[in-house]
C-alpha positions in Angstrom: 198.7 211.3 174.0 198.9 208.2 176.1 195.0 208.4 176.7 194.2 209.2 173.1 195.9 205.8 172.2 194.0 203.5 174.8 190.7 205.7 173.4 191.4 204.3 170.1 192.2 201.0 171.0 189.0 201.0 173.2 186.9 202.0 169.9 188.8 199.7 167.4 187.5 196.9 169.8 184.2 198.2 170.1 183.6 197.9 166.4 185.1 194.5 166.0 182.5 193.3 168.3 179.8 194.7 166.7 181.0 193.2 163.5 180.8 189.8 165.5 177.4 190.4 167.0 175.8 191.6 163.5 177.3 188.2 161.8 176.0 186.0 164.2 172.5 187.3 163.3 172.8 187.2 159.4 170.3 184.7 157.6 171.9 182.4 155.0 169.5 182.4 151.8 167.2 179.3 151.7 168.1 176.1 149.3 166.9 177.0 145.6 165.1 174.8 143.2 167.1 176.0 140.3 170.1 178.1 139.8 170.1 182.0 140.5 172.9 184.5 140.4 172.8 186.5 144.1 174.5 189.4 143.9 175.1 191.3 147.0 174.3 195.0 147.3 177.9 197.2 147.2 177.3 198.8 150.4 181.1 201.1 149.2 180.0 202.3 146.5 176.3 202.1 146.7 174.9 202.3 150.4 171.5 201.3 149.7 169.3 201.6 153.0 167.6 199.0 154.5 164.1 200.4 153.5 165.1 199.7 149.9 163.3 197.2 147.6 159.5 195.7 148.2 158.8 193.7 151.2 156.0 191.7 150.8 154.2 188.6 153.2 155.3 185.1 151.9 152.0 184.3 152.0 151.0 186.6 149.3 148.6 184.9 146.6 151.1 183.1 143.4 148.6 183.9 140.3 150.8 182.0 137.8 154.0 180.1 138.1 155.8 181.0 135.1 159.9 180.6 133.6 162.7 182.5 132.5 162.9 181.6 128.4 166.1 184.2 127.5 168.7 182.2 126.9 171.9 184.2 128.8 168.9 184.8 131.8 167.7 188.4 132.7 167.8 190.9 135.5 165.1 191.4 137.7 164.2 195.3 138.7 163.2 197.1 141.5 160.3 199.0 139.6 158.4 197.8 136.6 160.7 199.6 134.4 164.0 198.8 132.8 166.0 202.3 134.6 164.7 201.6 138.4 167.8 199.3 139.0 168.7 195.9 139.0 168.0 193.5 142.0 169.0 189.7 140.9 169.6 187.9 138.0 167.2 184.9 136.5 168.8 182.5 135.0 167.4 180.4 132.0 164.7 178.4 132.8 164.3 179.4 136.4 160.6 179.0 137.7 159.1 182.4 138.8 156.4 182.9 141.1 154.3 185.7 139.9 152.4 187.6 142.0 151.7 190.6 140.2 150.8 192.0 136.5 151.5 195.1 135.6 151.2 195.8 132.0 154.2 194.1 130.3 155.4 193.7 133.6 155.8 190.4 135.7 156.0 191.1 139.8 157.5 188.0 141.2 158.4 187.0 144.9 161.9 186.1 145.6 164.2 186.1 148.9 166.7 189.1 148.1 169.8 189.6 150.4 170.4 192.9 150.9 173.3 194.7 152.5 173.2 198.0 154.9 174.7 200.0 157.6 172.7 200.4 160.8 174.5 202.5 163.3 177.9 202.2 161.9 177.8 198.2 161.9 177.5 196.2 158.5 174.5 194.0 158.2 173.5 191.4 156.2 169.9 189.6 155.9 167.4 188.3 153.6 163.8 188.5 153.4 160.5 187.9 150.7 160.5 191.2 148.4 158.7 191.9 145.1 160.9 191.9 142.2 159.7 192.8 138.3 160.5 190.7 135.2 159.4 191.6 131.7 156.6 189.2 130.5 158.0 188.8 127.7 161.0 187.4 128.9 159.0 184.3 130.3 156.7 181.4 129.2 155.7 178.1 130.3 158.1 174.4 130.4 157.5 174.0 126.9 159.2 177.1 126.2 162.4 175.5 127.7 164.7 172.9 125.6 168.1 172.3 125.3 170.5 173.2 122.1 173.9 171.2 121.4 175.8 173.8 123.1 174.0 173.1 126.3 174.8 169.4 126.4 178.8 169.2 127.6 178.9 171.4 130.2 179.9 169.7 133.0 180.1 170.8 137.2 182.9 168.2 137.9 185.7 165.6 136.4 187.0 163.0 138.0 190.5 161.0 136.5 192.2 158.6 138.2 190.6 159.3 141.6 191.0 163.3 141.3 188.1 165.2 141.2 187.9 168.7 139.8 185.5 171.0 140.1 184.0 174.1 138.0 181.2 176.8 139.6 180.7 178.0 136.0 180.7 175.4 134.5 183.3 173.4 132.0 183.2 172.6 128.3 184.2 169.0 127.9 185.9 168.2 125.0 187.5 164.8 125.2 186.3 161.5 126.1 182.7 161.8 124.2 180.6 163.3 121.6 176.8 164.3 122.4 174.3 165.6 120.0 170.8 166.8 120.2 168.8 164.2 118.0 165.1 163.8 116.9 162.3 161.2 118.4 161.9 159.1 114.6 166.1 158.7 115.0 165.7 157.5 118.4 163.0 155.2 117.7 164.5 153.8 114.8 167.5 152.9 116.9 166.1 151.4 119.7 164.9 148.4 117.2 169.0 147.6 116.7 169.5 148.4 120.1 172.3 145.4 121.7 171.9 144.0 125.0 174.4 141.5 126.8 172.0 141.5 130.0 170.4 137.7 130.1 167.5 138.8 132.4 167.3 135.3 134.6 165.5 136.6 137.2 162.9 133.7 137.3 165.6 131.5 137.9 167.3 133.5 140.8 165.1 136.2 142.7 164.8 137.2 146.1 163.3 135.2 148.7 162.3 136.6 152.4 164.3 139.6 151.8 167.5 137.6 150.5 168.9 136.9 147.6 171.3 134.5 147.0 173.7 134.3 144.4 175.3 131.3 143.2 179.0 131.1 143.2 181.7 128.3 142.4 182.7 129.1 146.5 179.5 128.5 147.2 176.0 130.9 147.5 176.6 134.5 148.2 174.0 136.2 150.0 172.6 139.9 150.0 169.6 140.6 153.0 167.4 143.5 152.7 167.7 145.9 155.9 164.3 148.2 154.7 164.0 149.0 158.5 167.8 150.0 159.0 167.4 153.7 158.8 170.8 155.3 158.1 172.2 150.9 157.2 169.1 150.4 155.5 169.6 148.6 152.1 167.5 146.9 149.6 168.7 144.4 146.6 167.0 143.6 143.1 168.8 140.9 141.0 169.3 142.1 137.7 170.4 139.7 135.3 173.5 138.5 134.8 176.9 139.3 131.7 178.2 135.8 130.7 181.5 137.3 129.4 182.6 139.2 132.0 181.1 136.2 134.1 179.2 138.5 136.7 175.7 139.0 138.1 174.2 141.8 138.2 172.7 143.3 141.4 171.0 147.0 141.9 171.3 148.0 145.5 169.3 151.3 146.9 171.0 152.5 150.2 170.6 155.2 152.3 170.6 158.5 150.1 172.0 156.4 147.7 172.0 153.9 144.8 173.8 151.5 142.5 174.6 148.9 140.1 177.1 145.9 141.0 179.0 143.5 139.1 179.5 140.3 141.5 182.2 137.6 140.1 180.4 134.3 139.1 183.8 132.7 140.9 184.6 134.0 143.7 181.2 136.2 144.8 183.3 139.3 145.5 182.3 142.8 143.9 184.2 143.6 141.2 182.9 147.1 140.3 180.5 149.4 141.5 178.7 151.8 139.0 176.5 155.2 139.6 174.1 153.8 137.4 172.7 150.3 134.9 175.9 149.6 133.2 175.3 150.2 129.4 177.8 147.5 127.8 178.7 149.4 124.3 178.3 146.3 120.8 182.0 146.3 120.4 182.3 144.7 124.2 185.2 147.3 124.8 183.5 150.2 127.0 180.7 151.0 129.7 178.3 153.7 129.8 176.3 154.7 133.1 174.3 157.9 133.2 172.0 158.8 136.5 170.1 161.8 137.5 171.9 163.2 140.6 168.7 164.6 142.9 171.5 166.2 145.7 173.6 167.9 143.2 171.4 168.6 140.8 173.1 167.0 137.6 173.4 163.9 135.4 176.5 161.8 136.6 178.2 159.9 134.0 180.8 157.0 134.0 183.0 155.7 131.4 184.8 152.4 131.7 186.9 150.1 129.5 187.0 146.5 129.4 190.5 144.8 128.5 190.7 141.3 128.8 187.3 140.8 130.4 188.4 143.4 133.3 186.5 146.7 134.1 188.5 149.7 134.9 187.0 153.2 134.9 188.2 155.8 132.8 186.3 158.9 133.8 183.5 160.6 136.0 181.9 164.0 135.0 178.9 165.5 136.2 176.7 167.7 133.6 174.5 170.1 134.8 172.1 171.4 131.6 170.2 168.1 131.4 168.8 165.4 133.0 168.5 161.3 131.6 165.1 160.0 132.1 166.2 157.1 134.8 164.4 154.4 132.9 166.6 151.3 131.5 164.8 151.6 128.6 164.9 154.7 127.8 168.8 154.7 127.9 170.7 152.1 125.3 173.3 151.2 123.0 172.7 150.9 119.5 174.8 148.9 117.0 176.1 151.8 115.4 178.1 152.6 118.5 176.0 155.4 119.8 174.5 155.2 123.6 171.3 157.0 122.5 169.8 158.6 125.8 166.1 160.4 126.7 166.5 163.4 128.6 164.7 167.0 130.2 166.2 170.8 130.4 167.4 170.4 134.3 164.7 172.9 135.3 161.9 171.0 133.1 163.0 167.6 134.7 162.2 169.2 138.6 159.2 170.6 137.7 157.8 168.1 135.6 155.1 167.3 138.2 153.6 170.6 137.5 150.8 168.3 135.4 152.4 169.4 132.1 152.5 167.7 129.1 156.0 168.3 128.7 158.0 166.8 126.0 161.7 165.2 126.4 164.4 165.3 123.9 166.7 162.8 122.9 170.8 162.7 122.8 172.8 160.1 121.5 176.6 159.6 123.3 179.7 158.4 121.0 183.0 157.5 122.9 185.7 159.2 121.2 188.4 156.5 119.2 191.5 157.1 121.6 189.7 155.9 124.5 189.2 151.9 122.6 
């Protein structure tokens, strides 16, 4: 009995090990352009082996590049029929890599992870197979475009310095109003649009890499650092907002960017914003939208303005669309509306396909409770 227990014990360790040995040489799946669902193969109830699917070279020959245009996405199949099984779902708008046609059929090249047993040890690893899509299930970046329900989803939602996340995706409902709008109605608008920017920058620009802002305390200065590598930082003076008596400075770090207001008085930052800070007619909010390239989604603050002060009100970051990171493509309108030119996320990254692509337009109204 005794050496039946140490025999057990012996084994139980043997297979903890090889647990440990065959996680240590998993592969994690590679960074992806847009966003995929990855299921992993149910090795308990489906033990699939490891000579499953279509391995193929990476360097097999792409014939087309084409994109998911089913709204809720599809499922990608082992064989080119709809019965052989499903491998990984495409969701809408995701770029496929075709490398195959087959009839109706699409073969595309994907990295699948699949999961298997290999001499009683669980395994884990990913590698280039051949998956099939239905063609017609696909089309070009025209074929893409956002619809209003699309437009408040949002990835995170920060209030009063707490941040909360959502990996599906959140509907916001308070704070603002977006709707899908045409070209004429943006077009019209931008002829009322209201600016409180006065663009000075004859009068104060930057000199040998400096620019230097004066201040009743005297000049406050801001030095370029282009050669700085992780400190590197650059400045542009903007213009300047006589009522809240600040310049205006745009300041492109490291991985990073922003807009400043610096106080006329004293020279000290006041606030820092993601983005140019839209000012709306009625003086009372602030609007910044930026196209986040690391997370993949358009960042949006809201501020108020009481008694010439700035105080933010709320961060959320939406992930169906993308603002066109122009200042003039982004303003406020004297109707209230911030009226904003934007791309389906996965027609904004691969808009340097050569594409005539066309943007739509969204216009932004801050909800009454928040004056």
């Amino acid at each position: 009995m005794r050496l039946m227990q140490i025999k057990s014990v012996l084994e139980f360790v043997l297979i903890l090990i090889a647990l440990a040995v065959s996680n240590c040489g998993s592969r994690s799946l590679p960074e992806k352009k847009v966003l995929l669902h990855m299921p992993l193969i149910d090795t308990a109830s489906n033990r699939r082996s490891e000579e499953r699917g279509n391995p193929i070279d990476y360097n097999t020959k792409v014939l087309s590049n084409v994109y998911v245009t089913v709204r809720d996405g599809i499922d990608s199949q082992e064989r080119p029929n709809q019965s052989s099984g499903s491998v990984i779902r495409f969701e809408y708008g995701a770029k496929l890599e075709v490398i195959e046609i087959i009839g109706e059929w699409l073969g595309v090249r994907e990295r699948i992870l699949r999961k298997f047993i290999r001499n009683g040890s669980h395994i884990e690893s990913t590698g280039w197979e051949k998956v099939y899509v239905p063609k017609n299930a696909t089309g070009n970046l025209n074929d893409i475009s956002l619809l209003e329900k699309d437009l408040n989803i949002i990835a995170t939602l920060t209030l009063k310095g707490k941040t909360f996340g959502y990996e599906e995706g959140e509907i916001l409902t308070d704070y603002l109003k977006i709707d899908l709008i045409d070209k004429s109605i943006f077009d019209l608008k931008k002829t009322s649009a209201v600016n409180f920017l006065l663009a000075d920058t004859t009068v104060i620009y930057k000199k040998n890499g400096v620019i230097e802002l004066p201040t009743a305390k005297g000049l406050k200065k801001f030095t370029d650092k282009p050669d700085a590598e992780t400190e590197m930082q650059e400045f542009a003076y903007v213009g300047q907002v006589k009522f809240l008596n600040s310049y205006v400075l745009q300041g492109i770090y490291w991985e990073n960017w922003d807009y400043k207001f610096i106080n006329k008085t004293t020279g000290k930052q006041e606030t820092s914003f993601v983005s140019y800070p839209h000012i709306s007619p009625d003086k009372e909010h602030i609007l910044c939208i930026s196209g986040n390239p690391y997370s993949n989604t358009a960042d949006l603050e809201l501020y108020t303005i009481r008694n010439n002060k700035v105080k933010i009100v709320m961060a959320a970051s939406f992930i169906n669309w993308m603002p066109i990171n122009d200042i003039h493509t982004t303003f406020f309108s004297n109707d209230g509306f911030l009226y904003v030119q934007v791309l389906p996320m996965s027609t904004y990254w691969n808009a340097n396909e050569g594409s005539n692509i066309e943007s739509q337009y969204i216009r932004i109204k801050i909800f009454p409770q928040n004056k």
